[in-house]
C-alpha positions as CSV (number, residue, x, y, z in Angstrom):
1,X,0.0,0.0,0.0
2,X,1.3,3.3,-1.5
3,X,0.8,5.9,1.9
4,X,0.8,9.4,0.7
5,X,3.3,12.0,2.1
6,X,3.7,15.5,2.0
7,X,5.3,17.3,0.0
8,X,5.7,14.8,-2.3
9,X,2.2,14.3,-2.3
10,X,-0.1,17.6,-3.0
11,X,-3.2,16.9,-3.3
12,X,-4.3,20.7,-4.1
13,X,-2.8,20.1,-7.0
14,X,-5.1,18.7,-9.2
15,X,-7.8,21.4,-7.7
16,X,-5.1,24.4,-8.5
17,X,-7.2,25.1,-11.5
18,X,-10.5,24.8,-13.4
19,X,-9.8,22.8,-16.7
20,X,-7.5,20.3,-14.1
21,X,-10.4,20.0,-11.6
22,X,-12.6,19.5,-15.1
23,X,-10.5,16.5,-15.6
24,X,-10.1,15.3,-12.6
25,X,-13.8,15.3,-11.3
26,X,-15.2,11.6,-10.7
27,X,-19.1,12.6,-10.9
28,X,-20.6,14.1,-13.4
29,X,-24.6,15.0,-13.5
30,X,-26.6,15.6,-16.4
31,X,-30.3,15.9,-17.6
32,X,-30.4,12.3,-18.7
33,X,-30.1,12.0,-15.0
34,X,-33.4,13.4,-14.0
35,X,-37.3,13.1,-13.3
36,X,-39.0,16.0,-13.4
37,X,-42.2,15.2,-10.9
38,X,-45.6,16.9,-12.8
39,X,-49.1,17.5,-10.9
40,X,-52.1,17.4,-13.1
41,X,-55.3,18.8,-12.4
42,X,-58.7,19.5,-14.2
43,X,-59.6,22.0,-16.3
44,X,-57.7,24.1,-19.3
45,X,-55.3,26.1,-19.5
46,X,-54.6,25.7,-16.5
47,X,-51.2,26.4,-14.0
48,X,-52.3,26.4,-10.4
49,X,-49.2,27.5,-8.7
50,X,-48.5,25.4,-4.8
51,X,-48.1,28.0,-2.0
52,X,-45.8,25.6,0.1
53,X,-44.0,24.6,-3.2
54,X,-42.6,27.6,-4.8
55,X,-42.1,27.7,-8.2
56,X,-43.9,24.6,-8.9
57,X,-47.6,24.2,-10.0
58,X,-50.8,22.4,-10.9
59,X,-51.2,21.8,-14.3
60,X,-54.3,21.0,-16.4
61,X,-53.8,18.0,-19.1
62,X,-53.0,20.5,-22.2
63,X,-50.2,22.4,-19.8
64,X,-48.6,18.9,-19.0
65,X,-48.1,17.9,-22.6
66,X,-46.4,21.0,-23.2
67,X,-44.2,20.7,-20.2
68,X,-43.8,17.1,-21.5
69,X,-42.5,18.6,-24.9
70,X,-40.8,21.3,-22.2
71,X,-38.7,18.2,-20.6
72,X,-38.0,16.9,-24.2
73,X,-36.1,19.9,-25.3
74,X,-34.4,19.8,-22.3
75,X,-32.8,16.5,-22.6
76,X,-34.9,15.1,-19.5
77,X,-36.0,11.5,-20.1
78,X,-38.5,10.9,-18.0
79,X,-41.7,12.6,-16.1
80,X,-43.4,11.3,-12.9
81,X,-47.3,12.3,-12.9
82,X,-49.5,12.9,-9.9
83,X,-52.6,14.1,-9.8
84,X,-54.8,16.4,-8.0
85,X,-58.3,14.5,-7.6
86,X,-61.1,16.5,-7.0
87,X,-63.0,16.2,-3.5
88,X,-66.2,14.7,-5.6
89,X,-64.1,12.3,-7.4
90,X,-62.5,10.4,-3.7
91,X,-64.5,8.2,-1.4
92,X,-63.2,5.5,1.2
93,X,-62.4,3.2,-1.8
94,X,-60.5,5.1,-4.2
95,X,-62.1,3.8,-7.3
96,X,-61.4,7.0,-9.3
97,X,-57.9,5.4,-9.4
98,X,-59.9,2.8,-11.6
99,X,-61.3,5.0,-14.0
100,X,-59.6,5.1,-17.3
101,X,-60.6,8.7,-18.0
102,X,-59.0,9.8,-14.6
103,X,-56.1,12.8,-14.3
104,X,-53.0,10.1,-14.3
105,X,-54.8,8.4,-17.5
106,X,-55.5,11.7,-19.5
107,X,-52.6,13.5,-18.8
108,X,-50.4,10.5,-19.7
109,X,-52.2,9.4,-23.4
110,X,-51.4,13.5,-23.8
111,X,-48.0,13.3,-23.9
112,X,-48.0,10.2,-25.5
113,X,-50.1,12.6,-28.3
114,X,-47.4,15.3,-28.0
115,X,-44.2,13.2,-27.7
116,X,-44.6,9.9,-28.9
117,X,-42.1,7.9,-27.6
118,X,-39.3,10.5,-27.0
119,X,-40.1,10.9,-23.1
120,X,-40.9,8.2,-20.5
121,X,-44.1,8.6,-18.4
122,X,-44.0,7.3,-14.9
123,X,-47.2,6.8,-13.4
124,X,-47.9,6.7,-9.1
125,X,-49.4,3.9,-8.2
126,X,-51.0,4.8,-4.4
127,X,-54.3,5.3,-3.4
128,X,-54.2,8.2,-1.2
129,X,-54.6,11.0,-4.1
130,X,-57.9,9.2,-4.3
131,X,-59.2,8.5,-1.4
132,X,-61.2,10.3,1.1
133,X,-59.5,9.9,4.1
134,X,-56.0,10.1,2.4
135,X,-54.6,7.1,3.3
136,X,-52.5,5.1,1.2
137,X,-54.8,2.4,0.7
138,X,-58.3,1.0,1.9
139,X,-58.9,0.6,6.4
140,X,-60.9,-0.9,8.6
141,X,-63.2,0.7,11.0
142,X,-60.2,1.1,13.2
143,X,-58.7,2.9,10.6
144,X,-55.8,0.1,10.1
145,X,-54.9,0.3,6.1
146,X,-56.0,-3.0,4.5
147,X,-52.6,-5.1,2.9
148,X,-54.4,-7.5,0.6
149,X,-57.4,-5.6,0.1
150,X,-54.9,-2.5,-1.1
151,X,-53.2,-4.7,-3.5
152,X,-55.8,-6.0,-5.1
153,X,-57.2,-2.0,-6.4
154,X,-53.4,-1.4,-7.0
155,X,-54.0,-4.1,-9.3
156,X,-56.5,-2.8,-10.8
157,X,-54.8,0.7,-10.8
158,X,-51.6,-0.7,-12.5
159,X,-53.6,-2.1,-15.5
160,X,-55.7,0.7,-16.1
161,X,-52.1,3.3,-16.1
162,X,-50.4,0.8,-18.2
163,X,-53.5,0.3,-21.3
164,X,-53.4,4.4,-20.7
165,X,-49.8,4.3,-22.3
166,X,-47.5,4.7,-18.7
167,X,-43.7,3.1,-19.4
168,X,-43.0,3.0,-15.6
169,X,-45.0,2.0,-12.9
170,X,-44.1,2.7,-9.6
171,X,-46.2,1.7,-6.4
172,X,-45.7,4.1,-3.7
173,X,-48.2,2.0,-1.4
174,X,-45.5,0.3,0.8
175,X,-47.9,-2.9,1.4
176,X,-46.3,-6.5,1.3
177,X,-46.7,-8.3,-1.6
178,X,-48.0,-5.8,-4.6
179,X,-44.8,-5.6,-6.5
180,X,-45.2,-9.3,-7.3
181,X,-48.8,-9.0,-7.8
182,X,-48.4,-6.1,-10.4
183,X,-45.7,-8.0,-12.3
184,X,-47.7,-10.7,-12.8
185,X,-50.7,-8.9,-13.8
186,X,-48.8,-7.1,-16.4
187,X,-47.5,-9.9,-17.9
188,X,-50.1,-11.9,-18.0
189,X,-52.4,-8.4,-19.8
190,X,-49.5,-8.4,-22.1
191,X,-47.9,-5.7,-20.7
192,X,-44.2,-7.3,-20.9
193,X,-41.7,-4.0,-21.2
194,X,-43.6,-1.9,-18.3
195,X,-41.3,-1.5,-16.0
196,X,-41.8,-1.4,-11.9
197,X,-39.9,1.2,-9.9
198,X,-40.6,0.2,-6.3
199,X,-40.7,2.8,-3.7
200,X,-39.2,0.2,-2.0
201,X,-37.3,2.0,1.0
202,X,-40.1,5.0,1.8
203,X,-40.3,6.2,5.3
204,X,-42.7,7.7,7.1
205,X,-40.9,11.4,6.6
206,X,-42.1,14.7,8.2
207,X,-40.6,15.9,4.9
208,X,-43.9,15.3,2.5
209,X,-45.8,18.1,3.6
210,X,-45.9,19.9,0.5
211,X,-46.5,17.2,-1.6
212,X,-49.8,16.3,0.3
213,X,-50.7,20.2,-0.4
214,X,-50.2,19.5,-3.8
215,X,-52.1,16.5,-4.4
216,X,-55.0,17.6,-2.0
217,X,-54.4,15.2,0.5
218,X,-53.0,17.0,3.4
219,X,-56.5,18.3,5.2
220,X,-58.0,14.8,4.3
221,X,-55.3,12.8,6.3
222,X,-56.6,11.1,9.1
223,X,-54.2,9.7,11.7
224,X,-50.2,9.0,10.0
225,X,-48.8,6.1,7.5
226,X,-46.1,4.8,10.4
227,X,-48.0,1.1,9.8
228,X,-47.0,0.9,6.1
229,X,-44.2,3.2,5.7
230,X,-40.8,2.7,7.2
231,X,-39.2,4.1,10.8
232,X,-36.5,6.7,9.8
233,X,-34.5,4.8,12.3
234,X,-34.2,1.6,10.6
235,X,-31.4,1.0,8.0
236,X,-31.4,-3.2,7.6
237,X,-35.3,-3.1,7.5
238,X,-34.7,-1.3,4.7
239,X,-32.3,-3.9,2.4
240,X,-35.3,-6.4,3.5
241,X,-37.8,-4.5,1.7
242,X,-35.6,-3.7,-1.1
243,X,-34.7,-7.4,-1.9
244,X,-38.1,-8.3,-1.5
245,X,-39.2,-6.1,-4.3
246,X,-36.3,-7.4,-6.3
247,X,-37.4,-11.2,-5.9
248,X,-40.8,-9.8,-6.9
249,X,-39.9,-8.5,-10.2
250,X,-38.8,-4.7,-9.7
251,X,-37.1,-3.3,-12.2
252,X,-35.4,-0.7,-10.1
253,X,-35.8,0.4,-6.7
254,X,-36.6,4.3,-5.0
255,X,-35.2,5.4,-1.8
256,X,-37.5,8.2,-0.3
257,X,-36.9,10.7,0.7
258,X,-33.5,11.2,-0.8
259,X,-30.6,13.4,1.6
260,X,-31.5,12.0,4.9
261,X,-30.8,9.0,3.7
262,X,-28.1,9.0,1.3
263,X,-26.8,6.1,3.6
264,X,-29.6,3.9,2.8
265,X,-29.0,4.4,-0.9
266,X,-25.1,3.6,-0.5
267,X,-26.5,0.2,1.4
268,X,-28.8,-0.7,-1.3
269,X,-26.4,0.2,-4.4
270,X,-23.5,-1.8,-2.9
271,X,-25.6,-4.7,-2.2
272,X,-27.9,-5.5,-4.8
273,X,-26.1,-3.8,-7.5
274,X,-29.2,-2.6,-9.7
275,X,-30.7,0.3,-10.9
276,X,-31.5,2.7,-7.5
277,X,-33.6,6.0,-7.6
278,X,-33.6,8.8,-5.1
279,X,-36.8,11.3,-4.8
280,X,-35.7,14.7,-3.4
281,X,-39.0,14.9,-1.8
282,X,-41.4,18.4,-1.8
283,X,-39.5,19.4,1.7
284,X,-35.8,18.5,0.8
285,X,-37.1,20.9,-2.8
286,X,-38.9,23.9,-0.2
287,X,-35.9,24.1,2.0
288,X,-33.6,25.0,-0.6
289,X,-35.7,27.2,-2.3
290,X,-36.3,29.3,1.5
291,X,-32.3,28.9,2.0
292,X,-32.0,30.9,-1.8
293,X,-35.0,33.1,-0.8
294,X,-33.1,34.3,2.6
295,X,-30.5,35.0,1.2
296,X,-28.6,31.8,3.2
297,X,-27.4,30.0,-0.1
298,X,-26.8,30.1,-3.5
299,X,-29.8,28.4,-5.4
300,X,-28.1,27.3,-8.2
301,X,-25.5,25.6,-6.1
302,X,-27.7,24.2,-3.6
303,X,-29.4,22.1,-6.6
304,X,-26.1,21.0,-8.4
305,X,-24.4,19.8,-4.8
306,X,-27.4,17.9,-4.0
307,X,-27.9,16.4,-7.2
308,X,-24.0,15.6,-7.2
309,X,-24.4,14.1,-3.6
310,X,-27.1,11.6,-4.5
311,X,-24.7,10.3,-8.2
312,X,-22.2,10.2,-6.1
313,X,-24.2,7.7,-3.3
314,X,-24.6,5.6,-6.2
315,X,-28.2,6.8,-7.7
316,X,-28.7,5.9,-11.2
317,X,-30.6,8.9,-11.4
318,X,-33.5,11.4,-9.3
319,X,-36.8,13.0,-9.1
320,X,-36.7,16.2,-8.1
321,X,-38.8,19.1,-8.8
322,X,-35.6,21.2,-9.7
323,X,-35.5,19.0,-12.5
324,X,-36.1,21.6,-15.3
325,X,-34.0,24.2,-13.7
326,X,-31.4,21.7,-13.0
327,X,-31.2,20.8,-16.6
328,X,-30.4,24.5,-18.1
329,X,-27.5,25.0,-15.7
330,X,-26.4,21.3,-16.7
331,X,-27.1,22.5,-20.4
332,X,-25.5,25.9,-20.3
């Protein structure tokens, strides 16, 4: 083993200036790296823009093909959809997840219309933008969300946002067992290159506040989601649940949310050595945005560090809602 000594050894020396530090640089980030995370809504013409989200909106179905056509442009691969249900349109059971003229479904054979096949759609597969009570998936009278009961309408939900045109589906539920479930489903509709992206390591975060704003979901919740999602404590219970989903037939897995646990997406890159996925969630995305709007931080730099830190932890690439703005510094 070579050990290092000074001053033989400099190692400011490769950082002494920019073209060297250009060379030398072992991460590089760039839009084919990114998710841009899209909310859909009714109407047209519409951009509804998210008080605790700044600089991100609601869009109505014609808006999100042209953002589609937007991310094209910009060399970003892929868009995650999510939509904003209306209050008339949820009840206890989430069936509007089953309708094939829902948000998800309309906004997605849009950008098929718009794009063809030159940008990936990846759909949400969860019931709580659906439901009345704005949990995850169906309960009991105690409240207690339903495992097998769930998977069966995420079934159901999967099959519908697949015939609808989606390329990724990516079940955000956390309930044992639907990854399997879905795969064979698909298959067995005919479904064969829809791939799965598991949210296979989500935890219970106090960082999705925003994000239930967005959806409409946040004044509905009743109790929390600590029986289905994961305890930000635990770090092994997550490789469980990640080979789990693997046996099951995910294509690649999601860590969420994504910096406070860059360590969980190290663990799960170095062990199962397949594609891994972090979400910068809607807090990790408002915090930055107050740090640039106090003055506290650079914005422009806050997004490219971050970025760099979760290519660096091993993420094959990220949703993030800094997504577009992330891809004209990377393009500049």
């Amino acid at each position: 083993m070579i050990t290092p000594s000074y001053p033989a050894t400099r190692l400011r020396r490769p950082r002494a200036t920019s073209w060297s530090r250009a060379l030398h640089c072992e991460i590089l980030v760039s839009p084919a790296d990114l998710i841009w995370p899209l909310f859909v809504t009714e109407g047209t013409g519409v951009e509804q823009p998210i008080g605790s989200l700044p600089g991100v909106s609601r869009w109505s179905v014609d808006q999100i093909a042209m953002r589609a056509q937007e991310a094209v442009s910009l060399g970003i691969p892929c868009l995650a959809l999510f939509p904003n249900t209306q209050a008339e349109r949820r009840d206890p059971l989430g069936k509007e997840a089953l309708n094939p003229d829902n948000l998800m479904c309309r906004a997605t054979r849009a950008i098929r219309d718009a794009c063809g096949d030159s940008i990936g759609v990846l759909t949400d597969v969860a019931l709580d933008p659906y439901t009345s009570h704005g949990q995850d998936g169906l309960i009991d009278d105690a409240g207690y969300v339903l495992n097998d009961a769930t998977t069966e309408v995420l079934i159901g939900q999967s099959l519908n946002q697949a015939a609808a045109g989606a390329d990724i589906i990516a079940p955000s539920d956390m309930m044992d067992g639907r990854v399997g479930l879905i795969r064979t489903a698909l298959e067995s509709a005919g479904h064969h290159n829809v791939q799965i992206m598991s949210y296979a390591a989500k935890y219970a975060s106090a960082f999705y506040g925003p994000f239930r704003d967005a959806v409409g979901s946040s004044g509905l919740l009743k109790g929390d989601k600590k029986t289905y999602q994961m305890d930000p404590a635990n770090g092994e219970e997550a490789l469980r649940e990640v080979a789990m989903d693997i046996a099951e037939g995910a294509d690649s897995v999601m860590v969420k949310p994504g910096l406070p646990y860059l360590d969980i997406i190290v663990r799960v890159k170095q062990r199962f050595e397949l594609p891994v996925f972090a979400y910068q969630v809607s807090g990790e995305y408002a915090m930055i945005e107050a740090a640039a709007a106090a003055g506290a931080g650079d914005r422009d730099a806050l997004v490219l560090e971050t970025l760099t830190s979760f290519k660096r932890a091993g993420c094959s690439g990220v949703l993030t809602y800094h997504a577009a703005h992330a891809a004209r510094l990377l393009g500049a």
